[in-house]
C-alpha positions in Angstrom: -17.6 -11.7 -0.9 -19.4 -12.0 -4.3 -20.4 -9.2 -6.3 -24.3 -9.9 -4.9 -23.1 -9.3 -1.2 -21.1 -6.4 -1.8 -23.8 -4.6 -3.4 -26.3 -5.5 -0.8 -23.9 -3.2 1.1 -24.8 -0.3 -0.6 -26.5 2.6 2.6 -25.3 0.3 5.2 -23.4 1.9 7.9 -20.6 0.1 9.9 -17.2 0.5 11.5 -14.4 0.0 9.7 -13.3 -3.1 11.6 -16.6 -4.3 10.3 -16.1 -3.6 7.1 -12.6 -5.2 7.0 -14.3 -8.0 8.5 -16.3 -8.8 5.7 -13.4 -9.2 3.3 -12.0 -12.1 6.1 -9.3 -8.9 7.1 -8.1 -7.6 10.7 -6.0 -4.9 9.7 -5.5 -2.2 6.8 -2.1 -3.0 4.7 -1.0 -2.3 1.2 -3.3 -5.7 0.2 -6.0 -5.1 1.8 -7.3 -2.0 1.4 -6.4 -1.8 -2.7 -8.7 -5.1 -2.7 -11.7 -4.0 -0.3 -11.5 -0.3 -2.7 -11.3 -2.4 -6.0 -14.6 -4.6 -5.0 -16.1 -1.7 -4.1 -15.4 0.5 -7.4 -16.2 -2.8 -9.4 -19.9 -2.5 -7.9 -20.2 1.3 -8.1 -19.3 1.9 -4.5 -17.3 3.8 -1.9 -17.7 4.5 1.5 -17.8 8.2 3.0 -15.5 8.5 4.8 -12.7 6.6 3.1 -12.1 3.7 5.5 -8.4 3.7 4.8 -8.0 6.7 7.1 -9.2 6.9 10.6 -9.8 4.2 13.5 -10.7 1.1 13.3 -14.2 2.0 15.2 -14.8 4.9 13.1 -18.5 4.6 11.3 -18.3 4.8 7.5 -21.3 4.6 4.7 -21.1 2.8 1.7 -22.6 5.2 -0.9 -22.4 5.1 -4.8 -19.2 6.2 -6.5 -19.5 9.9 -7.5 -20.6 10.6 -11.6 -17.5 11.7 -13.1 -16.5 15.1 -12.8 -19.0 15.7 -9.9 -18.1 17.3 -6.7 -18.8 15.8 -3.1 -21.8 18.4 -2.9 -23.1 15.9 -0.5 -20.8 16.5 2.6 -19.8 20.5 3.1 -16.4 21.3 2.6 -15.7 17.7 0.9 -13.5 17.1 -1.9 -13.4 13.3 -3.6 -9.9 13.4 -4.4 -9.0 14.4 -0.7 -9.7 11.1 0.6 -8.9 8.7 -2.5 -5.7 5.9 -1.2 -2.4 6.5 -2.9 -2.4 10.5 -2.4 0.6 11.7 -0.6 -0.4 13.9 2.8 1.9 16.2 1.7 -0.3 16.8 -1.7 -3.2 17.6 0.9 -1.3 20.0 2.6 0.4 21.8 -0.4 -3.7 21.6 -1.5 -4.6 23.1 1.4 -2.5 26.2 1.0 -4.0 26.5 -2.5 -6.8 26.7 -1.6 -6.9 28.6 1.2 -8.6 32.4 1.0 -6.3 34.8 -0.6 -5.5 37.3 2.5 -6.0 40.9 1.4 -2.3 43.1 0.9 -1.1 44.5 3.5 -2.2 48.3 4.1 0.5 51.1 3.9 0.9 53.5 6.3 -0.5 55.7 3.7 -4.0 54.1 4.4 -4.0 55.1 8.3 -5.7 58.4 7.5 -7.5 56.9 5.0 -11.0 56.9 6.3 -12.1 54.8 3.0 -9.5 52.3 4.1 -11.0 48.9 4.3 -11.7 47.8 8.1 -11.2 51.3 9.8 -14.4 53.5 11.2 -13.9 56.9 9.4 -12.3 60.1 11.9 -15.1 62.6 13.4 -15.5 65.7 11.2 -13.4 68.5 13.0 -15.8 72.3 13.2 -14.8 74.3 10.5 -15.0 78.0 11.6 -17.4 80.6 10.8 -16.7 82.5 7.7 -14.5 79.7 6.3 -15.1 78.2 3.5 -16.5 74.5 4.0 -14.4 72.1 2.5 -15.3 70.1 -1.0 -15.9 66.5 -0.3 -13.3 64.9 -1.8 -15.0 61.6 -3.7 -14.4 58.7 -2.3 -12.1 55.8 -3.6 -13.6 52.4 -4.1 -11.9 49.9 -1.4 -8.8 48.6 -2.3 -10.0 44.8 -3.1 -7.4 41.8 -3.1 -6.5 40.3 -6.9 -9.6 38.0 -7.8 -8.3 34.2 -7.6 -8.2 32.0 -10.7 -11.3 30.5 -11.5 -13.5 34.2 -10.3 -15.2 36.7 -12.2 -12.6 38.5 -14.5 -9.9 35.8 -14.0 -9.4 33.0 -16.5 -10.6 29.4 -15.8 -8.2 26.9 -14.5 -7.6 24.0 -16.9 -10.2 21.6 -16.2 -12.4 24.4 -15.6 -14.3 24.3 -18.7 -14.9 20.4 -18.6 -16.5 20.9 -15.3 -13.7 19.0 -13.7 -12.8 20.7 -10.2 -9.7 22.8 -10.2 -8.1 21.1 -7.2 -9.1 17.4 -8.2 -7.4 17.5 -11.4 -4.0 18.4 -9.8 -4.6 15.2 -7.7 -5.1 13.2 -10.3 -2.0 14.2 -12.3 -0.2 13.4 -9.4 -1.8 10.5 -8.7 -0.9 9.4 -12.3 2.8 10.9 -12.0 2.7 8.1 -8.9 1.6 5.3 -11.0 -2.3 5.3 -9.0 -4.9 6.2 -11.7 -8.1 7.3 -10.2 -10.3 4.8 -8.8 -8.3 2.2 -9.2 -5.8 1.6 -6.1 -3.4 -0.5 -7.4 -2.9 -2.8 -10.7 -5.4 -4.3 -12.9 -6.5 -7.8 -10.6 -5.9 -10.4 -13.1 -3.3 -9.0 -15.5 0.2 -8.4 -14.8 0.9 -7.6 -11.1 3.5 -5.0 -9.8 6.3 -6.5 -8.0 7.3 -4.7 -5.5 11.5 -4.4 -4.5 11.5 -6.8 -2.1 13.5 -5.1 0.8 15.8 -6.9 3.7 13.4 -5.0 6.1 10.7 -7.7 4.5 12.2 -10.6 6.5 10.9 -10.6 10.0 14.5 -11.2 11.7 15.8 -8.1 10.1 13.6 -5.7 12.8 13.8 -8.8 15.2 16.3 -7.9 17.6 19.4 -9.6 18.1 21.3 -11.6 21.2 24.2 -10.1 21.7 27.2 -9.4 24.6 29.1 -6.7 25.2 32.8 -6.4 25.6 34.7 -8.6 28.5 32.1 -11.2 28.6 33.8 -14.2 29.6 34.2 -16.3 26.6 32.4 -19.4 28.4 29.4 -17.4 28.8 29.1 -16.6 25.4 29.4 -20.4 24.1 26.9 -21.5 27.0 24.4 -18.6 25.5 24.8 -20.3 21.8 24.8 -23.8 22.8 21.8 -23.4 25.0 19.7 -21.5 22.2 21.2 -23.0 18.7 22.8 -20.0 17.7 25.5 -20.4 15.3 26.8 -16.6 16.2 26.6 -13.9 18.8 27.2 -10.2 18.4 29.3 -8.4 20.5 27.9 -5.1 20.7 28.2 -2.3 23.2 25.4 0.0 23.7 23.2 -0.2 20.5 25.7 1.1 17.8 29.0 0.4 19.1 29.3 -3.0 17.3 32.9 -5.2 17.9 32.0 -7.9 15.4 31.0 -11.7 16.2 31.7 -14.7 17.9 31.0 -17.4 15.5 31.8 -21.3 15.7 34.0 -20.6 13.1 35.7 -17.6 14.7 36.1 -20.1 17.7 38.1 -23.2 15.8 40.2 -20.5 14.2 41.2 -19.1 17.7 42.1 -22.2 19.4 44.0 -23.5 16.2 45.8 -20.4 16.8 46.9 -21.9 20.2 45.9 -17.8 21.3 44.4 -16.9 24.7 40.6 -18.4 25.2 38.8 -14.9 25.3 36.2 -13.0 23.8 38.3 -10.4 22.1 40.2 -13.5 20.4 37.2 -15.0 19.2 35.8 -12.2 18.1 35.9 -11.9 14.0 35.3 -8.1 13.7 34.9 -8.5 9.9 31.4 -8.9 9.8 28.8 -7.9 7.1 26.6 -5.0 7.4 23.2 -4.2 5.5 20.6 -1.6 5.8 17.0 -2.1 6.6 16.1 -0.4 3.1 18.8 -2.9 0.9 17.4 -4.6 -2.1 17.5 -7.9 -0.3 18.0 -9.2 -4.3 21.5 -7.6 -4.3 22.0 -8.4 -0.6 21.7 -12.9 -1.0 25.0 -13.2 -2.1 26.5 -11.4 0.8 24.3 -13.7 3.4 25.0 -17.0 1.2 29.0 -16.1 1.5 29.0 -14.9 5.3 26.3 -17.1 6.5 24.5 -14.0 8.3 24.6 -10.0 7.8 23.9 -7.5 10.5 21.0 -4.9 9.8 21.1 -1.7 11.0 18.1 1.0 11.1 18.8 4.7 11.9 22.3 4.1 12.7 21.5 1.2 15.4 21.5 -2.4 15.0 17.9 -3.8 14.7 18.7 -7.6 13.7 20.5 -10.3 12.1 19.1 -12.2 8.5 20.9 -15.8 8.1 20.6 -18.2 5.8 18.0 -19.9 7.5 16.0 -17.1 7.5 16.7 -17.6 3.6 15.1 -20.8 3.3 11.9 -20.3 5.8 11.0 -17.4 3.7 11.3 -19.0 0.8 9.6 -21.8 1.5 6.8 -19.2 3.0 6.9 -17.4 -0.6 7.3 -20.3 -3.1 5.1 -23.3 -1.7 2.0 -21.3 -2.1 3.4 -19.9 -5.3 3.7 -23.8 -6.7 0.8 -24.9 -5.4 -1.0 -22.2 -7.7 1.1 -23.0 -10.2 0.2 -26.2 -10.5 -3.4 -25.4 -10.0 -3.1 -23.0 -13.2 -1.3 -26.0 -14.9 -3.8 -28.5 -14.5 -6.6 -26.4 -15.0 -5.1 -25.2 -18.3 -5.1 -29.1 -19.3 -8.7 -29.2 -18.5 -10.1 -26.7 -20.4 -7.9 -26.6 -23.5 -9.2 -30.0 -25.6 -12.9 -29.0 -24.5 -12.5 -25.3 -25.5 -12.3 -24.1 -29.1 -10.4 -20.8 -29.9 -14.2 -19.1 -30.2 -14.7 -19.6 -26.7 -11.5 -18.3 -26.0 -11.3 -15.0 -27.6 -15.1 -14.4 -26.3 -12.9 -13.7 -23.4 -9.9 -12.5 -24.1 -9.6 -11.3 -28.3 -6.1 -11.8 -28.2 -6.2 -15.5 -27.2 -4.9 -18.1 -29.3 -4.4 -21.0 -26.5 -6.1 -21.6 -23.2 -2.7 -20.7 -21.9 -3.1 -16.9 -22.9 -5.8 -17.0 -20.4 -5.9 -15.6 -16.8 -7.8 -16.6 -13.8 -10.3 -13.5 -13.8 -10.9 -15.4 -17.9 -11.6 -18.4 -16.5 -14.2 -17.0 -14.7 -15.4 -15.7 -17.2 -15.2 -18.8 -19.5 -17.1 -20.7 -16.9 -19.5 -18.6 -16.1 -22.5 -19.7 -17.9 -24.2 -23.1 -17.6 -23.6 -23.5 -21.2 -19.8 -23.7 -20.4 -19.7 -25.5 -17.8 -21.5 -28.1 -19.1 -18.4 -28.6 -21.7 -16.3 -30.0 -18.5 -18.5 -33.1 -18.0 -17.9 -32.7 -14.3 -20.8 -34.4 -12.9 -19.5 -34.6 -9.7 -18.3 -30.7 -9.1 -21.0 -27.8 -8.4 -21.2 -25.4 -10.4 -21.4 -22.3 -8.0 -18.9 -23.5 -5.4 -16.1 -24.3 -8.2 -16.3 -20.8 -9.1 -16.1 -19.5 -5.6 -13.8 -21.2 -4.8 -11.8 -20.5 -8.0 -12.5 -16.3 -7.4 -10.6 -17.3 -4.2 -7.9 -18.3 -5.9 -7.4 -15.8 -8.1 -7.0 -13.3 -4.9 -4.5 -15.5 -3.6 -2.6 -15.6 -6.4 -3.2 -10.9 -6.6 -1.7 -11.4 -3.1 1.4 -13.1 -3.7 2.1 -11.3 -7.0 2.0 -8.0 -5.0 4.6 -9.0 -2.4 2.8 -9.2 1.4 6.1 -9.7 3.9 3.7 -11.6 6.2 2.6 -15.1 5.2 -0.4 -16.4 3.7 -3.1 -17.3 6.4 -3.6 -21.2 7.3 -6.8 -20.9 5.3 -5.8 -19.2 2.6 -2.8 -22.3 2.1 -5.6 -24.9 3.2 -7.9 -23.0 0.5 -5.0 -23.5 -2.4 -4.5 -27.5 -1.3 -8.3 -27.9 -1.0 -8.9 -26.8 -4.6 -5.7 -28.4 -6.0 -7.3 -31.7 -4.9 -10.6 -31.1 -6.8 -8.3 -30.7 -10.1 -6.4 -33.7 -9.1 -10.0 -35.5 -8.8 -10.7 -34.4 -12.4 -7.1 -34.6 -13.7 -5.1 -37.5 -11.7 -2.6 -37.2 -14.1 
């Protein structure tokens, strides 16, 4: 969506599938909702109620950010930072004991004859008898009344207080900036440098996959039938979910008959197999998978899949093709613009810029941009508008990857990135 659309947004009401739906997504995920939240900010929007929390049918508004320092006043009860992505739901509940009333101190047993005790009807007078002397009302006490909170009459302000900022929201936001989240803006800046994320083994899809396995006195033809039938190149043998005996491997099955030892499972079983966790820096994990062939993943103590080496190569094929083909995008792109752009057009963009290469894709938007600038390409043949688009498009692509998504790119996104390389090749066939 273009900035035009998104704003025409503003007072619509829709679910939050719908609203995904305009940004081409399905599903919330750590990509998309830090991009639908970003587009949104970037035109002075938000939605009430935050549409990363809730169903997919609940309705949402799109309504203007908040002014700085404002309050929700608009919704009862609300408070911006409550529903702002990257906040912990454990800040909202430690918030939510802050916040809550301070309960008045408990009464001593003094107070039961109290009659100005707080919440107790005063005793009926007892007849005094004639010729007595009537007793001297005793003046009464004020009610005992509960420490006034920070922030009330007679109390200091909290810090913030004074600026207008609310108390609660400012512990939010230091907490959002102690997580690396600054407010209003879920996740890093779009076009400069991206965080990576650890890439863990739990990334690769065959780590949570499952795994084909055996248990104990499986006859050893069965087994081989099992790998030979499915093109397995190893089988566990694992009894119950934890119990794990090691592996039958092809390897582990030449060694045994070279042997000349008894044709059974338990001989052709190698029980020194490699083990990983879900949560391992897959990084510091390759060179165990490249030596073994294959490590065994476990997940709370239970085995919950198998990464091989040819797991290694499909998902880096999946990663780095679409990583290439940008980087060839940016490379040819960079060869068009750099003998038809002086360095005053390039620092009207970026200040720092002393070569076209110091420019990133959100720049050369902006170098393109006006008709003026365009007009520098000589490209006839190209419109205008739809270059751009389809440039935009590239750039989130290129956010996407940088940010780490486990799943792959969509067909379109990868036909998108081929599409567009072929319009540079057009112009630059070099």
């Amino acid at each position: 969506m273009d900035a035009d659309d998104i704003r025409a947004l503003r007072d619509a009401s829709l679910t939050i599938g719908q609203l995904l739906a305009r940004w081409g997504q399905r599903v919330r995920d750590d990509i998309a909702v830090p991009r639908i939240s970003r587009d949104l900010a970037a035109a002075g929007l938000t939605t009430w109620p935050d549409f990363a929390r809730g169903p997919l049918t609940t309705v949402v508004r799109v309504v203007p950010l908040p002014e700085p320092g404002a309050r929700a006043a608009e919704e009862p009860g609300s408070d911006p930072a409550d529903d702002e992505p990257g906040l912990d739901p454990a800040d909202d509940e430690r918030d939510a004991v802050e916040a809550a009333p301070a309960e008045a101190p408990a009464r001593s047993t003094a107070d039961a004859g109290d009659p100005s005790a707080p919440g107790r009807p005063a005793p009926p007078e007892r007849p005094v008898p004639s010729g007595q002397p009537q007793p001297q009302p005793q003046p009464q006490q004020p009610p005992q009344q509960p420490p006034p909170r920070p922030g009330q009459p007679g109390q200091p302000p909290r810090p913030g207080q004074l600026d207008g900022t609310p108390p609660d929201g400012g512990r939010r936001r230091a907490r959002r900036r102690r997580k690396g989240v600054a407010s209003g803006q879920p996740g890093a800046d779009a076009d400069g440098a991206a965080p990576w994320v650890a890439m863990k083994v739990g990334h690769l899809p065959s780590a949570k996959g499952g795994v084909s396995s055996v248990p104990s006195g499986t006859p050893l033809a069965r087994v081989t039938t099992l790998m030979l039938k499915r093109g397995y190149s190893q089988v566990l043998v694992l009894d119950g979910s934890s119990n794990l005996r090691g592996a039958v491997t092809w390897r582990s099955i030449a060694t045994m008959q070279g042997s000349r030892r008894q044709h059974t499972l338990e001989n052709a079983t190698d029980p020194d197999v490699e083990s990983v966790q879900v949560t391992d820096d897959l990084l510091a994990t390759l060179p165990r998978i490249t030596e073994r062939g294959f490590v065994i993943v476990w997940r709370d103590g239970r085995v919950c899949g198998i990464v091989t080496t040819a797991d290694l190569a499909t998902a880096y094929d999946r990663l780095a093709h679409p990583y290439f083909l940008i980087g060839e995008i940016e490379r040819r792109l960079r060869r068009c613009l750099g003998p038809r752009f002086g360095i005053e057009d390039l620092r009207a963009v970026n200040p720092d810029a002393t070569s076209v290469s110091n420019l990133m894709f959100g720049e050369y938007l902006k170098l393109l941009r006006t008709p003026g600038q365009w007009a520098k390409l000589s490209w006839a043949t190209v419109d205008h508008h739809q270059f751009l688009h389809d440039l935009d498009e590239v750039r989130r692509i290129r956010n996407e990857i940088m940010h780490f998504d486990p799943r792959p790119l969509t067909d379109r996104q990868k036909e998108h990135l081929r599409q567009f390389c072929g319009v540079l090749k057009g112009m630059d066939p070099y």
